[in-house]
Structures are given as C-alpha cells and as structure tokens.
C-alpha positions in Angstrom: 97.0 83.6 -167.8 100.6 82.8 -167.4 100.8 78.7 -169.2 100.8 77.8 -173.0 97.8 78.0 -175.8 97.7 75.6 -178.7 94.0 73.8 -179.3 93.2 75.0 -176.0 95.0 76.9 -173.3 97.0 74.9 -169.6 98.6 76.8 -166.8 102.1 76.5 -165.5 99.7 75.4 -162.1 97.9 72.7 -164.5 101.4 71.8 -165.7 102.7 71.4 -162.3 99.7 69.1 -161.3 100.2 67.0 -164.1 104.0 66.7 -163.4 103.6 65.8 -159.5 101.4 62.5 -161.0 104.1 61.7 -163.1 106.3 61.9 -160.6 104.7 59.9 -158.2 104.6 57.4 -160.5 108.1 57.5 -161.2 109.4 58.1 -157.7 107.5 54.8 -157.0 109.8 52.6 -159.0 112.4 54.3 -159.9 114.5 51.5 -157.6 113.4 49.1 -160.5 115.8 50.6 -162.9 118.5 51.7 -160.0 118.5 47.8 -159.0 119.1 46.9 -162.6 121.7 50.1 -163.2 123.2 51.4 -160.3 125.5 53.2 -161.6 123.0 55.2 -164.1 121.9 58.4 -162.6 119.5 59.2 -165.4 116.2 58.2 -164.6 117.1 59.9 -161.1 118.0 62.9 -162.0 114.6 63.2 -164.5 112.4 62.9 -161.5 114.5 66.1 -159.7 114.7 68.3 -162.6 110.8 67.3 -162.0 110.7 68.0 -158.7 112.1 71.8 -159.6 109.3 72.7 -162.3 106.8 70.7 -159.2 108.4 73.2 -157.1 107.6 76.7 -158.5 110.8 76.6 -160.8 110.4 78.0 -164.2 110.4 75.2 -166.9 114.0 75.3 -168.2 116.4 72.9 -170.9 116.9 70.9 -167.9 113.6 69.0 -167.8 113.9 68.7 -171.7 117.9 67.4 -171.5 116.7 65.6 -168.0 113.9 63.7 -169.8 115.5 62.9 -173.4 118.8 61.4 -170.6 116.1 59.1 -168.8 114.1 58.1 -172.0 117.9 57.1 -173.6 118.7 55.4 -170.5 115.4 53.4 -170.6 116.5 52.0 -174.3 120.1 51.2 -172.7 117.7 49.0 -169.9 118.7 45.4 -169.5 114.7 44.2 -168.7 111.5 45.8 -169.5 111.2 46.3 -165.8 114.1 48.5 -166.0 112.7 50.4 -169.0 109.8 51.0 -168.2 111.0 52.8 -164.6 113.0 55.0 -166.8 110.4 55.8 -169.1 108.1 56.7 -166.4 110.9 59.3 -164.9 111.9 60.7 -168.1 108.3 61.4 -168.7 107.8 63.0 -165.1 110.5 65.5 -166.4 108.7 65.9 -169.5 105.5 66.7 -168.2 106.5 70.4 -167.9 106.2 71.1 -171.5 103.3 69.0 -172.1 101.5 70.5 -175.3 98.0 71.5 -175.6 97.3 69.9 -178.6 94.4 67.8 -179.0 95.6 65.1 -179.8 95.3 61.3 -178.4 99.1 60.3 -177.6 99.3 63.7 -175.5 97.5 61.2 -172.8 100.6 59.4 -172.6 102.3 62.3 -171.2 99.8 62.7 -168.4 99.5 58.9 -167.8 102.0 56.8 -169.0 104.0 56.8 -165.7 101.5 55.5 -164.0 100.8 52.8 -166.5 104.3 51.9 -166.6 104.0 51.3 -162.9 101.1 49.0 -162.8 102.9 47.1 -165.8 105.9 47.2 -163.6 103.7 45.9 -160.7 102.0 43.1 -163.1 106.4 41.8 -164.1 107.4 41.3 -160.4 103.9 40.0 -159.0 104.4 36.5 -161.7 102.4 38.8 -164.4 99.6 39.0 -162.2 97.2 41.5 -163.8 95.7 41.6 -160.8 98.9 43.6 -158.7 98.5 46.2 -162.5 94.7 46.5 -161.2 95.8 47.5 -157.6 98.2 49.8 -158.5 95.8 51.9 -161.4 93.4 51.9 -158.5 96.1 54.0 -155.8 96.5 55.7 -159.6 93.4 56.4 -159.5 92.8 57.8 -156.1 96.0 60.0 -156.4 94.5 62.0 -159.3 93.5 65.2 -158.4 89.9 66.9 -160.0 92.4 69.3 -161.8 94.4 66.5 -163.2 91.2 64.9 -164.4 90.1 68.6 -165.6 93.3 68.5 -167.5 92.9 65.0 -168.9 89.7 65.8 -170.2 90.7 68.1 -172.4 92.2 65.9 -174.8 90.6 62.8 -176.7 91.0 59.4 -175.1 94.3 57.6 -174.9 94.9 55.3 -177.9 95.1 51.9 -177.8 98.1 50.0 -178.8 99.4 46.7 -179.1 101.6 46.3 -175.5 100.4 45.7 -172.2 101.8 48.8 -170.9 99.3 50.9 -173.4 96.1 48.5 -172.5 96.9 50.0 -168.8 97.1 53.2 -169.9 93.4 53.1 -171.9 92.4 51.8 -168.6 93.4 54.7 -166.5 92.2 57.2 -168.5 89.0 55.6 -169.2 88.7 55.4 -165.4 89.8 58.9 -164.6 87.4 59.7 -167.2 84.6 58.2 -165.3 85.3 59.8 -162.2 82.9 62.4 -160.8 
C-alpha cells in the first residue's frame, strides 16, 4: 500500500478523496473571503496546491506552506464570513497529510470545510439555519462511500461551543448514518 499507517492505515487515493471534499467546499466560497480581501491570494492559492495533491501530484511543502498561508490569512479576516472561507481553503490544502490517528478533532480535517460553508450559508441568508441545513444536505450528497469509508474510521467529531462545530457534529453524524 503506497499511503500512511498510524492507528490504522489511508491511501494517497483515500487522501485524495478526502481532499476533493474539502475542496469543493472551499472552492464554493472562496469569493466570500476574495470579496472581503481582494488583494489576498492566500486562501486561493490553498485550494490549487489542493487541486495538485487532487490531481496525482505527490504531497509536497506546498500544501503544508499553502495551508498554514490560508489559515493565517483567515485570522488576518475582517468578518467571520471571511474567516471561515479561508479556513475552509487552508484546510482543503491540508487534507493531503491528514493523519491516521484516531482521534476525534481529525474529523475536522475531513469536514470542517464543509461546515464552514453551511455556517457561511447560515451569515449571508439573515442566520437562517435553515440555508446551513441545505447546504450540509448538497454536503451530504457529495460524499462519496469512500469518504464515508474514511470518516468512519475515526471516532465522532467533537462537539464544541460555535456554530461552525454544531455543523460539523451534524455532518458527520449524518455521513455516519448513511448506507
């Protein structure tokens, strides 16, 4: 098996599949954070150094340097709109050396994108947990069996105090679920 081993073993495939979700997420509102900074290049350039792991490239210091850029540039954010969006990209880059540990806060790696994008969804809809619902529902339908295969591996996502991590133990509890 070419991949990594820790508590149990994921494939640079399984790796890939778990950085495409992110990076759907991501790509989806990445104009969030490029309305609010347009001259900051850093969530964008998270989401392509994802794109070339997603692509067959060999995980390299880019997607590390990539993701650590977008997660600074998401505490440099003028609104939690903003942040979150570049979150969400500097954890699509991340996704490529997602650790197989099991351990709970690994989850966030695999879903937090996504979550951040229903949260997103929930800030411009009025905080409408309603639009949040709808978009961890498309979340839901974009998973793939071997990102649920994947998930499944380690222990549920914790739960935490924002509304961004509620989301989050609702996707995976969902994905969970799924047949």
């Amino acid at each position: 098996m070419t991949g990594v081993r820790g508590d149990f073993e994921l494939s640079m495939a399984e790796l890939r599949v778990v950085a495409q979700y992110a990076a759907e997420a991501a790509q989806g509102v990445l104009a969030v954070f490029e309305d609010a900074h347009p001259d900051d290049g850093r969530p964008r350039a998270a989401i392509a150094a994802a794109r070339e792991f997603i692509d067959g490239a060999p995980r390299t210091r880019l997607q590390r340097v990539a993701s650590m850029d977008a997660h600074r540039a998401a505490k440099d954010a003028v609104t939690e709109a903003a942040r979150l969006a570049a979150q969400a990209a500097g954890d699509a880059a991340s996704a490529a050396y997602l650790h197989p540990l099991a351990k709970a806060h690994q989850v966030g790696h695999i879903l937090r994108a996504a979550a951040n994008a229903a949260r997103i969804a929930e800030i411009e809809a009025g905080e409408d947990p309603e639009a949040g619902n709808r978009v961890l529902e498309g979340a839901c339908e974009r998973a793939t069996p071997a990102l649920i295969d994947v998930l499944r591996r380690y222990p549920p996502a914790p739960g935490g105090r924002s509304r961004a991590a509620h989301l989050m133990a609702a996707l995976d509890a969902s994905l969970r679920r799924a047949p």
